[in-house]
N, C-alpha and C positions, 0 to 999 in steps of 0.2 A: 424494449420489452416493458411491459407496463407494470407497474406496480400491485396489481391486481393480478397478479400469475408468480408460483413457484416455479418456470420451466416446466410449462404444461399441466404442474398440478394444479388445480382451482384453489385460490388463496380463501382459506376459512378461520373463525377464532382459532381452530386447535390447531393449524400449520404454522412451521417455522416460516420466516416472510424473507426467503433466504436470495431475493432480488437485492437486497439491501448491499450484500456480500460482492455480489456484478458491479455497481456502483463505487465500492471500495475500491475494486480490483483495475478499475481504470487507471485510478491515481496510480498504482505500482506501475504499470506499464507505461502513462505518461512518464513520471520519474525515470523509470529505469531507462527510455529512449531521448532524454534530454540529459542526463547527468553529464555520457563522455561527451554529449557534444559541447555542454557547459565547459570540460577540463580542458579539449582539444580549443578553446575560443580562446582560454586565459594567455596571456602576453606571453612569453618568453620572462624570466625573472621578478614576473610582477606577484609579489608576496601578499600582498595585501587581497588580491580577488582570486588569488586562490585558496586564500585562510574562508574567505567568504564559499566559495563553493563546495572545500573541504566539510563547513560548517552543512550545510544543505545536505552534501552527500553522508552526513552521521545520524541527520536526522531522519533519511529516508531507509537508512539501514537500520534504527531504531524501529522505527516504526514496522517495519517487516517481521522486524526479528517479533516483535510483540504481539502481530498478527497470524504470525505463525506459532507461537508457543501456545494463544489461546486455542488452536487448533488440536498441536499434538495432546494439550493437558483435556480440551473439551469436547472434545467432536470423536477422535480417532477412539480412544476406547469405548464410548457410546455403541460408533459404529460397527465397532469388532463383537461387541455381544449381542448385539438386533438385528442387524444384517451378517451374519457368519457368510453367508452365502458368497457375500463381494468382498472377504479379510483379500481379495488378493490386492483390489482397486485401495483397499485401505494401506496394504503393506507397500503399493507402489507412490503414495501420496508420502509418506513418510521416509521411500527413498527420495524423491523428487528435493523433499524439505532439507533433506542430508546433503544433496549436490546441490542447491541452493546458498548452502552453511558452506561448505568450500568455496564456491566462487565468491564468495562476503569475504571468508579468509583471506582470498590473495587481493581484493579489494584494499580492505583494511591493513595491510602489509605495505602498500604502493600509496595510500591516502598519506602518512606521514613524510616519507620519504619526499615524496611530491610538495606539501605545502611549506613543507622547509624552505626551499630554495624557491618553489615555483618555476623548474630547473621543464621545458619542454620533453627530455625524454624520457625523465621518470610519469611525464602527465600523460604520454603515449601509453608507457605499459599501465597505468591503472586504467587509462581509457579502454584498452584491451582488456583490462580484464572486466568491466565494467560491460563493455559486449558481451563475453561470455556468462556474464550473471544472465543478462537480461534473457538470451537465449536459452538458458535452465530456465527460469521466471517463468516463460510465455509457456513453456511447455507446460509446466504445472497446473499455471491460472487456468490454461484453457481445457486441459482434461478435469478440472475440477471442477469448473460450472456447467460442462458439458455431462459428466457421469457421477460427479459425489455430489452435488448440490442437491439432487432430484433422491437421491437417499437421507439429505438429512432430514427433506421436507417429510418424508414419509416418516422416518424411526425417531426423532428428534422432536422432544416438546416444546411448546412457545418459550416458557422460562430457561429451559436449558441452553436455545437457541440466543435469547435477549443474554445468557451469561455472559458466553461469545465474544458480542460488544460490547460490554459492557469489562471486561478483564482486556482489551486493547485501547479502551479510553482509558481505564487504570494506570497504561503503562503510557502516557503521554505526558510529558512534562503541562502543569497547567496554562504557561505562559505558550508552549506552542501549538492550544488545542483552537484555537480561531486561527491559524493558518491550516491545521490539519481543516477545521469545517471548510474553508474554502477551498482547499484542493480536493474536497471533496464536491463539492458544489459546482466548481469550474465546469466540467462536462455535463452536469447534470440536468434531464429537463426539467421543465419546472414545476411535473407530476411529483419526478424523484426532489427535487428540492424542497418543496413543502411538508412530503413526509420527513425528511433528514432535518427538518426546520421543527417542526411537530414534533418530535421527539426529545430535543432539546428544554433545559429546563426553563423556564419564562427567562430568567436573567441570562441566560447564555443567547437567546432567541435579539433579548435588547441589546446587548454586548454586542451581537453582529452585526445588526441594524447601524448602531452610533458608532462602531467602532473598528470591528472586526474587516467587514466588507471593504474599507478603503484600505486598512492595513495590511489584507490581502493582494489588493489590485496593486500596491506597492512595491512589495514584496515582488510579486511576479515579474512588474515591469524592470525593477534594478534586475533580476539575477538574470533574465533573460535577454536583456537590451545587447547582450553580445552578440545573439543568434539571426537579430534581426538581419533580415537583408541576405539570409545564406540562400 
């Protein structure tokens, strides 16, 4: 989809640019379809790469937790006073976020148990439950860029909309925000990358360039190098 379209609506100064949000929503789905298979790869008692995937998988539930909080505190009551019409699609995005929170629960329950020992059948059941997130997950992502996205474009201002982002880079630690840019960036084409590139502030823009982009392809290739060859 191009960057030049809200989901049908014609992108103008006073629309929110809310393709930006689609671009985001990848990375959760990448994530959340690699994680069990990351836990299901680690050794039998190997303690050390599963502190290391344990560590990946807090990050990636940080990061949700944070983009979804910017939602229920910025978008959902927006959209409960300007669209009344759709409070129901609003009240089902907020159950969605609440069976989301539960399957993090039993996530986060089985995450230590697991990196203790690195013990294979505690890394089954968080793999299990890690399935089950990701299946709440998809369900959400995809009624939300399908049916609430195209309401925010409408009821929602540019500023209210840039809060958004701008309360989810807040909550990212600064040392993991040039991995968050490139797991942003990895799917992205190179329409979507130069705007997500353009938006960044000049020093964050040369930080990627010098430094960011190889420490990302880094990264990717150690956590991943299990899966190769599946």
């Amino acid at each position: 989809m191009s960057l030049n379209s809200n989901h049908g609506v014609p992108a103008t100064a006073g629309r929110p640019h809310t393709h930006e949000m689609v671009v985001v929503h990848r990375v959760f789905r990448r994530e959340s379809a690699l994680l069990p298979r990351l836990v299901r790869a680690v050794p039998d008692g190997d303690r050390a790469r599963a502190a290391r995937v344990a560590a990946a998988l807090r990050d990636y539930t940080l990061g949700l937790h944070h983009h979804h909080h910017a939602e229920d505190e910025l978008i959902w009551p927006l959209l409960r006073a300007r669209a009344a019409h759709d409070e129901a699609l609003v009240d089902r995005m907020t159950a969605q976020h609440e069976a989301i929170d539960r399957t993090l629960t039993s996530v986060a329950e089985w995450t230590p148990v697991w990196e203790g020992a690195g013990d294979r059948i505690p890394g089954e059941e968080l793999a299990l439950a890690l399935d089950a997130h990701r299946i709440a997950l998809l369900e959400h992502l995809d009624e939300e860029e399908r049916s609430l996205l195209p309401l925010v474009a409408e009821h929602l201002t540019v500023p209210e909309w840039e809060l958004v982002g701008q309360r989810g880079l807040e909550g990212l630690p600064k040392n993991k925000r040039m991995l968050a840019l490139g797991a942003i960036l990895e799917e992205a084409t190179p329409e979507e990358s130069a705007y997500f590139l353009g938006r960044a502030p000049l020093i964050g823009r040369l930080l990627w360039r010098a430094v960011g982009r190889r420490q990302y392809a880094a990264y990717r290739r150690s956590m991943r190098a299990p899966l190769d060859g599946e």
